[in-house]
PDB file of N, CA, C and O in Angstrom, chain B, residues numbered from 101:
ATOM      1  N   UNK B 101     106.100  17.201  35.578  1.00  0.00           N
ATOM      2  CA  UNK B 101     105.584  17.385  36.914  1.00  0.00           C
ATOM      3  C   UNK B 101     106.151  16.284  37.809  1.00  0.00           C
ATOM      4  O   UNK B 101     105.808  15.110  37.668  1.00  0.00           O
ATOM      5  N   UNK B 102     107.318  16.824  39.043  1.00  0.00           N
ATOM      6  CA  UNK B 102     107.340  15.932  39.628  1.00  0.00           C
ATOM      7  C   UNK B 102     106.985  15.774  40.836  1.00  0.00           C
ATOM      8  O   UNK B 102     106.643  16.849  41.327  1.00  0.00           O
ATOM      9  N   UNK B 103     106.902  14.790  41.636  1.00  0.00           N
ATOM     10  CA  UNK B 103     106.467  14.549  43.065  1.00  0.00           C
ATOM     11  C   UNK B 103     107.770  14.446  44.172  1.00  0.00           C
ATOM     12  O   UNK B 103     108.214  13.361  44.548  1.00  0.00           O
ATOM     13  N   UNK B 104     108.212  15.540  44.547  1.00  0.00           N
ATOM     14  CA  UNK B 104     109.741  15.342  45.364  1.00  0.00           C
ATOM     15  C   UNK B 104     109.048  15.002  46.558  1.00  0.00           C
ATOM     16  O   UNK B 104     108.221  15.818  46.966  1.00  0.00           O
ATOM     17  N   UNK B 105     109.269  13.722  47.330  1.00  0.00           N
ATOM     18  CA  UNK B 105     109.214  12.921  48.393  1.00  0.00           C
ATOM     19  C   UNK B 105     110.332  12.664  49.693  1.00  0.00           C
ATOM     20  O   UNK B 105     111.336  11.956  49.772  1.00  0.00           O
ATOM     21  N   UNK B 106     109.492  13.812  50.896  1.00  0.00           N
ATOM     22  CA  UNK B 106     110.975  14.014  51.953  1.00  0.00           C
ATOM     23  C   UNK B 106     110.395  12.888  52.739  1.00  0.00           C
ATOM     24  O   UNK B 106     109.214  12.563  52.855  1.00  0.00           O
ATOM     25  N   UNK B 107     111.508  12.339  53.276  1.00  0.00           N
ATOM     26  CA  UNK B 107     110.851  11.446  54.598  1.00  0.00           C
ATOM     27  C   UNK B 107     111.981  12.280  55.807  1.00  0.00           C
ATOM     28  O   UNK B 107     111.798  12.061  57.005  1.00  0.00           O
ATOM     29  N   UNK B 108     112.960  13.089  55.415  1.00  0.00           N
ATOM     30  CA  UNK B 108     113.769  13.468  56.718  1.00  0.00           C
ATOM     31  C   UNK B 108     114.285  14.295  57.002  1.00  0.00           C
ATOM     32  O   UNK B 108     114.889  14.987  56.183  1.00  0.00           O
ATOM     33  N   UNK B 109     114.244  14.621  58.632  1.00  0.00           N
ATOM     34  CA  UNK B 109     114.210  16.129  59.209  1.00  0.00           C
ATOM     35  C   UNK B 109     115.171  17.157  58.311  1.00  0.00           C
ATOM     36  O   UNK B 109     116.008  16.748  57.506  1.00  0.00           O
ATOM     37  N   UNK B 110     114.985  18.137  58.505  1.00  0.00           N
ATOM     38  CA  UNK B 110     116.110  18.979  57.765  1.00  0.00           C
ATOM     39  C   UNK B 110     117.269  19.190  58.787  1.00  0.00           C
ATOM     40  O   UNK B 110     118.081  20.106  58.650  1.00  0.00           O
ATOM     41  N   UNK B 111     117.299  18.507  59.576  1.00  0.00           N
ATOM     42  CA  UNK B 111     118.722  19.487  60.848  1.00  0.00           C
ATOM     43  C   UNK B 111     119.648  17.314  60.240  1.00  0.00           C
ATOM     44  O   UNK B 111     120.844  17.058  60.101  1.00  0.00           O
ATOM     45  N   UNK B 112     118.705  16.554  60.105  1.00  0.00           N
ATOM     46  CA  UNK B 112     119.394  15.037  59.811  1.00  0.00           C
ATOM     47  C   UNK B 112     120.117  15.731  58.436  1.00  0.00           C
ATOM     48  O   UNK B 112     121.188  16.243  58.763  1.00  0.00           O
ATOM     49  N   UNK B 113     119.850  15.872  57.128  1.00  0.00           N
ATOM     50  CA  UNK B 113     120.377  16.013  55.968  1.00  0.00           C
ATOM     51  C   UNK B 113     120.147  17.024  55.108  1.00  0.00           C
ATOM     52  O   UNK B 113     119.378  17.849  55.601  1.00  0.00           O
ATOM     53  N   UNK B 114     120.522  17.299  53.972  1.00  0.00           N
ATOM     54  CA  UNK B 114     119.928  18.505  53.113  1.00  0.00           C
ATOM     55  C   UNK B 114     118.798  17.923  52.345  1.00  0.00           C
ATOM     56  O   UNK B 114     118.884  18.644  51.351  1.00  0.00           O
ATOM     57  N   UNK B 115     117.970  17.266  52.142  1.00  0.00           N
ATOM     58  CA  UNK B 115     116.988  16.604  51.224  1.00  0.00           C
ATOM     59  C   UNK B 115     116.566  17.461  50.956  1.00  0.00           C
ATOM     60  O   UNK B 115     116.659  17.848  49.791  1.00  0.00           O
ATOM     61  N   UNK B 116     115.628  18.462  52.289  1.00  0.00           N
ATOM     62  CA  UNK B 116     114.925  19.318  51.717  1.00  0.00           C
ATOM     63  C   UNK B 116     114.725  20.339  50.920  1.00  0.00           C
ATOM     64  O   UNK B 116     113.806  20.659  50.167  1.00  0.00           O
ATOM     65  N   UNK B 117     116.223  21.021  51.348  1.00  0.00           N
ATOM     66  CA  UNK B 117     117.057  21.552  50.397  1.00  0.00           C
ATOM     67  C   UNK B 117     117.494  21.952  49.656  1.00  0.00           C
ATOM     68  O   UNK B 117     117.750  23.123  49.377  1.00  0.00           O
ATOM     69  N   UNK B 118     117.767  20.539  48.918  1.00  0.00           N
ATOM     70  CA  UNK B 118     118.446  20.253  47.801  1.00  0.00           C
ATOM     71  C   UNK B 118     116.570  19.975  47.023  1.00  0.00           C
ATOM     72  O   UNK B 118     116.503  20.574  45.950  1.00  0.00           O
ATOM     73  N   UNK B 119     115.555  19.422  47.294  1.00  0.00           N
ATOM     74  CA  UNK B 119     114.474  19.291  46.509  1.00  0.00           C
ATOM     75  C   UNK B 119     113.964  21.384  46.240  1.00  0.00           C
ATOM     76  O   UNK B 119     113.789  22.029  45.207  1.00  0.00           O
ATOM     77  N   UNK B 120     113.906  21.727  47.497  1.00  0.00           N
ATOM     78  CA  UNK B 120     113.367  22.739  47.062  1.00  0.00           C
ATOM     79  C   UNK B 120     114.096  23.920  45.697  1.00  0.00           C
ATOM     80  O   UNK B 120     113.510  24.822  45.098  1.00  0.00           O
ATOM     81  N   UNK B 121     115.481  23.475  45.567  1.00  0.00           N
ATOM     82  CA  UNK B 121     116.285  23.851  44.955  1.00  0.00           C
ATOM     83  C   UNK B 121     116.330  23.620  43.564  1.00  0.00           C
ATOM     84  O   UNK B 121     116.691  24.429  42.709  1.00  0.00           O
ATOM     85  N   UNK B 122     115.818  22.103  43.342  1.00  0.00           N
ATOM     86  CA  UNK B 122     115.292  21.564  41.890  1.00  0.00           C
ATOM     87  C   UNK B 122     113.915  21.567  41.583  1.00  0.00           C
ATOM     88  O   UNK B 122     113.485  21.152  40.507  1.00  0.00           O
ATOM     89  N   UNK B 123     113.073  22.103  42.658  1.00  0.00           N
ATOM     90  CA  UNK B 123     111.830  21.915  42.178  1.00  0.00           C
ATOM     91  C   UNK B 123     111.192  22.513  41.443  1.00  0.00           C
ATOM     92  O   UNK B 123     111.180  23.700  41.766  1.00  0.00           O
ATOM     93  N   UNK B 124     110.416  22.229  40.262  1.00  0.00           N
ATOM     94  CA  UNK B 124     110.069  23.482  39.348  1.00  0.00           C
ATOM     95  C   UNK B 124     108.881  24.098  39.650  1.00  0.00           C
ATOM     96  O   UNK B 124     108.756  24.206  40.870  1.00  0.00           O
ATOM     97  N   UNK B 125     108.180  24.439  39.175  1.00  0.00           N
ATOM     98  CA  UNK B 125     107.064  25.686  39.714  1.00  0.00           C
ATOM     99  C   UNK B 125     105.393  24.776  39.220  1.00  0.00           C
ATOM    100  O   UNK B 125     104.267  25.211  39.460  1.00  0.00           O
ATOM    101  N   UNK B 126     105.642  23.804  38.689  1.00  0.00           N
ATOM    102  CA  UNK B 126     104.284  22.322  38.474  1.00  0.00           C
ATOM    103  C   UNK B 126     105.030  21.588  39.357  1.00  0.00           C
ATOM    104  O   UNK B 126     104.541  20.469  39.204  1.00  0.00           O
ATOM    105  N   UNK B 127     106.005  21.467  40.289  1.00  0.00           N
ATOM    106  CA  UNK B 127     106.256  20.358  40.821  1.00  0.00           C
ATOM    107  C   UNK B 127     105.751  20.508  41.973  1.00  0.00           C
ATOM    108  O   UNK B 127     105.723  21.652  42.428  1.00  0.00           O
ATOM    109  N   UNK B 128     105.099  19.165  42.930  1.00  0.00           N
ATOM    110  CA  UNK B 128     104.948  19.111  43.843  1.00  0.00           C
ATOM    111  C   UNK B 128     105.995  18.441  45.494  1.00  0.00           C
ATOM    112  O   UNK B 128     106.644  17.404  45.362  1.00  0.00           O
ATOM    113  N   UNK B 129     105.992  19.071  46.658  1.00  0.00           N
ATOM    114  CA  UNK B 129     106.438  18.407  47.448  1.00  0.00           C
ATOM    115  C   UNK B 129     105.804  17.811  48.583  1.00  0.00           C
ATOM    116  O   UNK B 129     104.773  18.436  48.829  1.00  0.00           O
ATOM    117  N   UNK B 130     105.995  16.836  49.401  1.00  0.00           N
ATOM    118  CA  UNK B 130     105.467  16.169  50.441  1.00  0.00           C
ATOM    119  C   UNK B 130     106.536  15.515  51.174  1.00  0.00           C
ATOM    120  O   UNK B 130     107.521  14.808  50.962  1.00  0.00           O
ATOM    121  N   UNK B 131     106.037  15.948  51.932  1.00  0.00           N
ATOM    122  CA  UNK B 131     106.904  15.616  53.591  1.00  0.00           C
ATOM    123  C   UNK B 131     106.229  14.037  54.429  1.00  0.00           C
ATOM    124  O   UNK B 131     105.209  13.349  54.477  1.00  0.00           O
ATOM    125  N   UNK B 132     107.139  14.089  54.791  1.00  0.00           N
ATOM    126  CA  UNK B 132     106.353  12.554  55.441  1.00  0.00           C
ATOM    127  C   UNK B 132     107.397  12.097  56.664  1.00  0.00           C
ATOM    128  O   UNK B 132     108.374  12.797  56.932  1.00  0.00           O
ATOM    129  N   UNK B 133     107.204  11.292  57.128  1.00  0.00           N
ATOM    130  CA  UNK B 133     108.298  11.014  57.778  1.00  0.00           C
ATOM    131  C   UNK B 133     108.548  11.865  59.128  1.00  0.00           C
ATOM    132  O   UNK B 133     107.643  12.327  59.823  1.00  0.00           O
ATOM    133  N   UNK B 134     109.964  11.996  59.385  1.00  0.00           N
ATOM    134  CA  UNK B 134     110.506  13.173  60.433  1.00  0.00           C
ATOM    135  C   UNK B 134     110.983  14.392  59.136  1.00  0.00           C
ATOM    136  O   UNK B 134     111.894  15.198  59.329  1.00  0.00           O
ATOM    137  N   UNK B 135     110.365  14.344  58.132  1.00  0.00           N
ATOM    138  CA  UNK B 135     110.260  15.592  56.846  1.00  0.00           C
ATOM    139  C   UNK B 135     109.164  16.525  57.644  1.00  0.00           C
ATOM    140  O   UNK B 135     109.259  17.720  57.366  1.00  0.00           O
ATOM    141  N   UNK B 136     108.281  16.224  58.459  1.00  0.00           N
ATOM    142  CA  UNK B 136     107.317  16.780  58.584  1.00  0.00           C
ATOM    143  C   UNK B 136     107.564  18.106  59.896  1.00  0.00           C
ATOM    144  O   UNK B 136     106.866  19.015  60.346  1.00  0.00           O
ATOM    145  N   UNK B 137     108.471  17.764  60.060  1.00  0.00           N
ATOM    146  CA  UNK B 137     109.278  18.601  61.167  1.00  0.00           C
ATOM    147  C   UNK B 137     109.744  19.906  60.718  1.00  0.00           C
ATOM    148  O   UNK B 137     109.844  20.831  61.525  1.00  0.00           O
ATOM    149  N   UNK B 138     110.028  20.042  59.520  1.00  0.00           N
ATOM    150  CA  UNK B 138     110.174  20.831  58.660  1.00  0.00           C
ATOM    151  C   UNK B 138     109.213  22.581  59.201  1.00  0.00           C
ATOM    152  O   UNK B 138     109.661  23.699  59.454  1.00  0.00           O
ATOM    153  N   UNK B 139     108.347  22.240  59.187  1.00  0.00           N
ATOM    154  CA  UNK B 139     107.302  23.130  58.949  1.00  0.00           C
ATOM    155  C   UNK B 139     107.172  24.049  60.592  1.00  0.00           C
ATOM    156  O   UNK B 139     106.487  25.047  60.815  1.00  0.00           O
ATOM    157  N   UNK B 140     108.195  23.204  61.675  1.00  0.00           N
ATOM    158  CA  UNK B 140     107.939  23.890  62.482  1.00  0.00           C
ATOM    159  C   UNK B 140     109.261  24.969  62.334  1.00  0.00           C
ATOM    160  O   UNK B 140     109.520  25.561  63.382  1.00  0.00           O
ATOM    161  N   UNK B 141     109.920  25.216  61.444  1.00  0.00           N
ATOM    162  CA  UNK B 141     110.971  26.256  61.285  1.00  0.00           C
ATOM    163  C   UNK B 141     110.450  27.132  60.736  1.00  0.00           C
ATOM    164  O   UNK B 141     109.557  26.874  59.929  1.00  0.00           O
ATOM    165  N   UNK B 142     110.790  28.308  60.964  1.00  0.00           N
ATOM    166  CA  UNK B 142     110.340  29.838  59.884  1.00  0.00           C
ATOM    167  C   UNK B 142     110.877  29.098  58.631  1.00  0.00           C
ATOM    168  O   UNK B 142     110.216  28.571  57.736  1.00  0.00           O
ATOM    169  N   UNK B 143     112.090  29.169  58.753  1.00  0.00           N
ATOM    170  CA  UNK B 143     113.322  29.107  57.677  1.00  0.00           C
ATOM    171  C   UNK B 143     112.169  28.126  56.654  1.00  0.00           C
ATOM    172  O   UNK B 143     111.679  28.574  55.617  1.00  0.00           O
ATOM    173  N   UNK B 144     111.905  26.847  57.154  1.00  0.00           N
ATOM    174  CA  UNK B 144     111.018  26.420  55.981  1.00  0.00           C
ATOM    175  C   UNK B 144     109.780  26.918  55.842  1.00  0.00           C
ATOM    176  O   UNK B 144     109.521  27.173  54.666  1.00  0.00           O
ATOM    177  N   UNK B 145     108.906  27.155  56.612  1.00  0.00           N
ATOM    178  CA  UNK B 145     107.517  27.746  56.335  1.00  0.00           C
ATOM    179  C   UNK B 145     107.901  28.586  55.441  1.00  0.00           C
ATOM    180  O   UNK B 145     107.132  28.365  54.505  1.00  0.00           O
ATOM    181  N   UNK B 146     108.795  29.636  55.049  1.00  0.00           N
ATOM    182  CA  UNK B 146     108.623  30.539  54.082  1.00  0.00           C
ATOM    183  C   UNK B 146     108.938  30.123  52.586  1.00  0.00           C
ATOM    184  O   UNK B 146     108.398  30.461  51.533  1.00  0.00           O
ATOM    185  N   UNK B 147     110.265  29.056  52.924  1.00  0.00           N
ATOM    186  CA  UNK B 147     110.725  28.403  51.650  1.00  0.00           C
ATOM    187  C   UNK B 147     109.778  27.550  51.242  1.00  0.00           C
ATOM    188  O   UNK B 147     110.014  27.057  50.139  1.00  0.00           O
ATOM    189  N   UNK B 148     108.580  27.138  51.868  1.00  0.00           N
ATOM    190  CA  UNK B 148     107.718  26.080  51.251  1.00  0.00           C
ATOM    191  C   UNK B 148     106.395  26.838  50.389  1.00  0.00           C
ATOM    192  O   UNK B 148     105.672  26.426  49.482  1.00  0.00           O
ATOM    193  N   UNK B 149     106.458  28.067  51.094  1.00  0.00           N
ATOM    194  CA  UNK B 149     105.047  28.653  51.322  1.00  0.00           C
ATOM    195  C   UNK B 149     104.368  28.870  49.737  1.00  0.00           C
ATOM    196  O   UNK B 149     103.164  29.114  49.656  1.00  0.00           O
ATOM    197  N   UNK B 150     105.096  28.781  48.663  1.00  0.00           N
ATOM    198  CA  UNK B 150     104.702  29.346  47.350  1.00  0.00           C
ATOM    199  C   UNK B 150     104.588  28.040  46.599  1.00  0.00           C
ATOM    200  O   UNK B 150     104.414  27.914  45.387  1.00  0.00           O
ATOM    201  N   UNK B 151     104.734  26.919  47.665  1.00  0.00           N
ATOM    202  CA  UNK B 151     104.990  25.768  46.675  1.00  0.00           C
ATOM    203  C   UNK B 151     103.558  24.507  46.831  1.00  0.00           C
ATOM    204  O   UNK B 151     102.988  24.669  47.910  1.00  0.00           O
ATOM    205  N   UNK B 152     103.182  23.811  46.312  1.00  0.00           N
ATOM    206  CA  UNK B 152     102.311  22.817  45.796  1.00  0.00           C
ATOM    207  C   UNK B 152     102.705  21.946  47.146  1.00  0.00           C
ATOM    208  O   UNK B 152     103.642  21.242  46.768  1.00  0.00           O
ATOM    209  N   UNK B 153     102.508  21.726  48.192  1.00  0.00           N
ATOM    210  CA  UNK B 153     102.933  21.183  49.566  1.00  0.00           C
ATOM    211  C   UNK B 153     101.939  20.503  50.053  1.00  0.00           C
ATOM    212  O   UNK B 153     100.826  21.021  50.145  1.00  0.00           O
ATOM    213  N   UNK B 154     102.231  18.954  50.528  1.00  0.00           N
ATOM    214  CA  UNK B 154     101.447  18.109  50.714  1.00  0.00           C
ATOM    215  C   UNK B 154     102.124  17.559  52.189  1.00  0.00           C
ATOM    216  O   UNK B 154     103.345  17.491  52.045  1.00  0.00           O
ATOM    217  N   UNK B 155     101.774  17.219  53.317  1.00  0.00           N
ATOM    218  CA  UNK B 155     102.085  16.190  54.400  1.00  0.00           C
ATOM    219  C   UNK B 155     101.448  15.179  54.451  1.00  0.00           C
ATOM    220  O   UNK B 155     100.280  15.180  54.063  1.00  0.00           O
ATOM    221  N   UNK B 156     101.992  14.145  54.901  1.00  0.00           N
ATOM    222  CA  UNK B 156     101.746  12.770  54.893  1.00  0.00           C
ATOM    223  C   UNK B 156     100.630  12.819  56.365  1.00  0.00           C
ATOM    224  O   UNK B 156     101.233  12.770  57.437  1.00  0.00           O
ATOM    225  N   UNK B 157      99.397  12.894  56.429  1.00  0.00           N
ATOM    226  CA  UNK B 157      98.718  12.573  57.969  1.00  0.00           C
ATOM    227  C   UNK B 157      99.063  11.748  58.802  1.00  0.00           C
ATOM    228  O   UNK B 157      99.388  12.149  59.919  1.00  0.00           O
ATOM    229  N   UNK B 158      99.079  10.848  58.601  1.00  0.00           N
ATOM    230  CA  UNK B 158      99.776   9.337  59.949  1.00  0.00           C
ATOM    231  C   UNK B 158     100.766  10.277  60.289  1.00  0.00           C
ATOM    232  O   UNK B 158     100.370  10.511  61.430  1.00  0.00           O
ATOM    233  N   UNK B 159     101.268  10.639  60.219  1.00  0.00           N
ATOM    234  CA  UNK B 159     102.893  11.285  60.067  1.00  0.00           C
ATOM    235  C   UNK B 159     102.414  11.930  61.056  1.00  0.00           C
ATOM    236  O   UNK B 159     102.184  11.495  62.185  1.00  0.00           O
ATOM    237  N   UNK B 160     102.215  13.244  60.547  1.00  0.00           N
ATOM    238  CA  UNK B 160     101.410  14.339  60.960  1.00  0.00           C
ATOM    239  C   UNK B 160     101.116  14.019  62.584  1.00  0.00           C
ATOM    240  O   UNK B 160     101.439  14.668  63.579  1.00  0.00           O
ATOM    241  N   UNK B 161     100.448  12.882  62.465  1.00  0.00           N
ATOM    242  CA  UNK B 161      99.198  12.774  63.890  1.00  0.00           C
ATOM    243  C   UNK B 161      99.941  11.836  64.697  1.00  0.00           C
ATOM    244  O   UNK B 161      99.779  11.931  65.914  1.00  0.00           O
ATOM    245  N   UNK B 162     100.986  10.649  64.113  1.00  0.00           N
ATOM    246  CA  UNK B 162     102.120   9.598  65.128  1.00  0.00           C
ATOM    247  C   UNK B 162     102.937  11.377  65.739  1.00  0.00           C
ATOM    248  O   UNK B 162     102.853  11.541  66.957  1.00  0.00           O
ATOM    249  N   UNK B 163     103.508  12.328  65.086  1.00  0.00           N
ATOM    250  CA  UNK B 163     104.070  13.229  66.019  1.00  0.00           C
ATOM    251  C   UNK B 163     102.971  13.877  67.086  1.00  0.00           C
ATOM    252  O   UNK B 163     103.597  13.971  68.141  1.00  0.00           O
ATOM    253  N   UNK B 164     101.928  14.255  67.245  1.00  0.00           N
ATOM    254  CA  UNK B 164     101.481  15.080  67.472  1.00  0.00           C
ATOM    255  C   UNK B 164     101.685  16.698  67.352  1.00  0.00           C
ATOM    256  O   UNK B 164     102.002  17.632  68.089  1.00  0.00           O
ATOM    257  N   UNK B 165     101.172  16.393  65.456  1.00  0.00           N
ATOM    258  CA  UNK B 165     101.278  17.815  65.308  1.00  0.00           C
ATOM    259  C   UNK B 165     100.556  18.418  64.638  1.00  0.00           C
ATOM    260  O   UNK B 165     100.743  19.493  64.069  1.00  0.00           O
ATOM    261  N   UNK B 166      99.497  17.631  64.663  1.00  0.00           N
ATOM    262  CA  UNK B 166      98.428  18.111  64.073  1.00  0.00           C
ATOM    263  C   UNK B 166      97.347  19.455  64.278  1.00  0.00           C
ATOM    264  O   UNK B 166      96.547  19.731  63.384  1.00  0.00           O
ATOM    265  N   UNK B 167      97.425  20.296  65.631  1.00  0.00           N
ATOM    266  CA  UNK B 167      97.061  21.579  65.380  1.00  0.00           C
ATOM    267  C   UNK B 167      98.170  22.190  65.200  1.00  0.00           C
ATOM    268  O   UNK B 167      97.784  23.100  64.466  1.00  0.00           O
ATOM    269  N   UNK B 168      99.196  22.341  65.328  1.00  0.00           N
ATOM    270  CA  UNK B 168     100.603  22.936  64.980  1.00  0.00           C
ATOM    271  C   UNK B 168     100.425  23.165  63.296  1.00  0.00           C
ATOM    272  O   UNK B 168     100.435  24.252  62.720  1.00  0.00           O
ATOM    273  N   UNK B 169     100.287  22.046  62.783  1.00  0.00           N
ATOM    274  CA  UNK B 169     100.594  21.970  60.996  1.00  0.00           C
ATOM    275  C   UNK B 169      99.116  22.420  60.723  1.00  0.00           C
ATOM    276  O   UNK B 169      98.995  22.433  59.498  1.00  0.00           O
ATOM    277  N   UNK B 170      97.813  22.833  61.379  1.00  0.00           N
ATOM    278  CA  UNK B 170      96.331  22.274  60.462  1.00  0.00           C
ATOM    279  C   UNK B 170      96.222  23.220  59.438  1.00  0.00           C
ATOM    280  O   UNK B 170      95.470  22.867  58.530  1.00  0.00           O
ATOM    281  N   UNK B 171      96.902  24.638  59.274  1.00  0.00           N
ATOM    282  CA  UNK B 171      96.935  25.101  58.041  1.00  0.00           C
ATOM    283  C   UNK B 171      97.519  24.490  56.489  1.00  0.00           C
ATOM    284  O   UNK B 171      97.092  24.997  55.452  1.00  0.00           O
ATOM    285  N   UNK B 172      98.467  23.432  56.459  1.00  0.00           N
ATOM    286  CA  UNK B 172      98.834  22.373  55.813  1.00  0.00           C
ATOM    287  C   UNK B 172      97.339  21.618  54.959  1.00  0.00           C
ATOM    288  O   UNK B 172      96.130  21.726  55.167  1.00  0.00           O
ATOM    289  N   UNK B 173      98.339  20.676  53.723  1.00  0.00           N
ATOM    290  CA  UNK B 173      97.276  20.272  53.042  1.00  0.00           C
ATOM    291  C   UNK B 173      97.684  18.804  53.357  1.00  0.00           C
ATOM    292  O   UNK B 173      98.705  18.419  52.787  1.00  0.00           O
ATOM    293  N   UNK B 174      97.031  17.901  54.196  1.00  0.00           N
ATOM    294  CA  UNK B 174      97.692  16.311  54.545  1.00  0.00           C
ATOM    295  C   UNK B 174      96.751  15.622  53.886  1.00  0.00           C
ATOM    296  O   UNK B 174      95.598  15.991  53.663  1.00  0.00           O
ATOM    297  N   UNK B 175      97.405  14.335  53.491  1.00  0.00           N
ATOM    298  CA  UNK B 175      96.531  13.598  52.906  1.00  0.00           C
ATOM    299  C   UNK B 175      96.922  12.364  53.145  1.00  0.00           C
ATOM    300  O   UNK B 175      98.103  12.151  53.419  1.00  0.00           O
ATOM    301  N   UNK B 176      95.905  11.239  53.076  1.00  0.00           N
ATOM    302  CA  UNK B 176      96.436  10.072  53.409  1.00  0.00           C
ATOM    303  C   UNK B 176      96.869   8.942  52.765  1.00  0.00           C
ATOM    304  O   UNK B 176      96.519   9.094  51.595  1.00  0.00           O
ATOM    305  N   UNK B 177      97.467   7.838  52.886  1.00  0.00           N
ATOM    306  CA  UNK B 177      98.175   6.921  51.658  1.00  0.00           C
ATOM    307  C   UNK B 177      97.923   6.734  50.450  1.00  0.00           C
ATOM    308  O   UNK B 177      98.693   6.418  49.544  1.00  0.00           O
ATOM    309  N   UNK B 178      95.921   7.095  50.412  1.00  0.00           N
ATOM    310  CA  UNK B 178      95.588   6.526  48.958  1.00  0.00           C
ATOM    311  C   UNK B 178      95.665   8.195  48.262  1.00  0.00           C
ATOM    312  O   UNK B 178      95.531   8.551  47.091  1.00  0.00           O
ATOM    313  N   UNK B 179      95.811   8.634  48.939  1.00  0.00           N
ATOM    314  CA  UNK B 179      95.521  10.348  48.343  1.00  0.00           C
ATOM    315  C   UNK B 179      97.617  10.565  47.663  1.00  0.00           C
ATOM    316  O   UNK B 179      98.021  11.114  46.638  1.00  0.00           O
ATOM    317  N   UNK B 180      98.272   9.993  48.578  1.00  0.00           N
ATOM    318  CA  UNK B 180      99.795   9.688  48.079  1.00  0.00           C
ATOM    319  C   UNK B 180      99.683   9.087  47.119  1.00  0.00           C
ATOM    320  O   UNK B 180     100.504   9.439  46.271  1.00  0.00           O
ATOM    321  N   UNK B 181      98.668   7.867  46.639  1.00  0.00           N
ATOM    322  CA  UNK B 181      99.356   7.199  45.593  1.00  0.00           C
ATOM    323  C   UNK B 181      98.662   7.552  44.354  1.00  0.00           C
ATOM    324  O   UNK B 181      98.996   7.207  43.220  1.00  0.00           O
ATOM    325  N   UNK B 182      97.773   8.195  44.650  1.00  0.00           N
ATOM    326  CA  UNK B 182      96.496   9.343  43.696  1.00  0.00           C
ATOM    327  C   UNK B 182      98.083   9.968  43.388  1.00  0.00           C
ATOM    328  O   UNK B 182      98.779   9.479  42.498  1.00  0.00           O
ATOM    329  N   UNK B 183      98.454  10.870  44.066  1.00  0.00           N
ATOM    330  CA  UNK B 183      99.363  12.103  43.595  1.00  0.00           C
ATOM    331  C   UNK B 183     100.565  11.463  42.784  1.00  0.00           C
ATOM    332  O   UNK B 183     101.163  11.910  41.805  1.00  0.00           O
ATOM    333  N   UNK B 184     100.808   9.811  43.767  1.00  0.00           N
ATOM    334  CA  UNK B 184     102.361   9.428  42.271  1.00  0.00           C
ATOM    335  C   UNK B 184     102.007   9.593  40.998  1.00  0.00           C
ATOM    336  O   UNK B 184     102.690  10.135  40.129  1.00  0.00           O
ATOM    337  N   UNK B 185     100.582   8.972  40.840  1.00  0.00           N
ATOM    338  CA  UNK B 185     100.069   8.591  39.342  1.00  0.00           C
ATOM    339  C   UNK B 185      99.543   9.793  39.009  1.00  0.00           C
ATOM    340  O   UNK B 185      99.134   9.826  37.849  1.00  0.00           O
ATOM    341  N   UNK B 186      99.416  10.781  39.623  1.00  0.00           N
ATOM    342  CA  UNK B 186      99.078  12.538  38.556  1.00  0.00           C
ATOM    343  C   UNK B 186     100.400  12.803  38.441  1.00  0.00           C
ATOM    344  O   UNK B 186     100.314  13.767  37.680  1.00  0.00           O
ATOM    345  N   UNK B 187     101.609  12.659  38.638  1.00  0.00           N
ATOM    346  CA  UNK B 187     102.714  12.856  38.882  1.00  0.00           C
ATOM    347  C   UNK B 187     103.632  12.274  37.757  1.00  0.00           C
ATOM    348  O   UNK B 187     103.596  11.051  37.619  1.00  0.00           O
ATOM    349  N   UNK B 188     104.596  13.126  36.789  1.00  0.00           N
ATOM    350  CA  UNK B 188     104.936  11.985  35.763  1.00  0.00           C
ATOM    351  C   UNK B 188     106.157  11.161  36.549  1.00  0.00           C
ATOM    352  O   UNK B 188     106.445  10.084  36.026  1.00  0.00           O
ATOM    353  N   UNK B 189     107.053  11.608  37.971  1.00  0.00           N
ATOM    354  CA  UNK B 189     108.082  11.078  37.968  1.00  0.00           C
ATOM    355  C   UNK B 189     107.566  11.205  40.139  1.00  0.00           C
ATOM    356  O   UNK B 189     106.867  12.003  40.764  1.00  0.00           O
ATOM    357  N   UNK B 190     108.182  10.265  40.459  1.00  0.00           N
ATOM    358  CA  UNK B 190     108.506  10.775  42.113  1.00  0.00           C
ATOM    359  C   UNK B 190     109.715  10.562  42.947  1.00  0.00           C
ATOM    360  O   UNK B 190     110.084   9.534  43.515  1.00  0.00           O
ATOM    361  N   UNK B 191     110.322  11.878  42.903  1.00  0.00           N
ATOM    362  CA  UNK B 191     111.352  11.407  43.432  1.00  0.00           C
ATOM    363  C   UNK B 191     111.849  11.535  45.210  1.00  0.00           C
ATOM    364  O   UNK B 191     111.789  12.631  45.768  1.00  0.00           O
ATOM    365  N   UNK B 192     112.213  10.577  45.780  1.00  0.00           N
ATOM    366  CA  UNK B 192     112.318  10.491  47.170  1.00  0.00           C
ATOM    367  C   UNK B 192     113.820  11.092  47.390  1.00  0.00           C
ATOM    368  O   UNK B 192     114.817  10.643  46.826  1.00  0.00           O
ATOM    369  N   UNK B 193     113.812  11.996  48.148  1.00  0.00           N
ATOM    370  CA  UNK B 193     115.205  12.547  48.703  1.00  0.00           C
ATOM    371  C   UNK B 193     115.288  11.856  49.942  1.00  0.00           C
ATOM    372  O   UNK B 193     116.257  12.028  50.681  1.00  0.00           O
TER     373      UNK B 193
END
């Protein structure tokens, strides 16, 4: 089970990508960052939609996008570091 960790936009690099591409079906992802930008594309809402998906809140709420995303599952730093340690590996793209 791993924890794939975006911090950045998808139009900046392929992170997202390339995680959703390795991610296995127990793995989880979380966005954070300008990752969180993500969600305002179709293109990702659909590619995320079947998956274990977490946003970072500060994140979330420094953009103002918090009724935009509130169907999302956000959680906050200690709830991140809850998820490294249920997590056997975390990897940051």
């Amino acid at each position: 089970m791993i924890l794939h960790h975006i911090q950045t936009s998808p139009n900046q690099d392929n992170a997202l990508s390339c995680a959703v591409h390795y991610a296995g079906q127990t793995d989880s992802i979380l966005l954070s960052g300008n990752g969180v930008y993500a969600l305002l594309e179709d293109k990702w809402q659909l590619a995320l939609q079947d998956r274990r998906l977490f946003l970072l809140k500060s994140d979330v709420q420094a953009r103002g996008l918090s009724k935009r995303l509130v169907e999302y599952a956000c959680i906050d730093h200690k709830q991140f570091v809850q998820q490294a340690l249920i997590h056997n590996k975390v990897i940051t793209w």
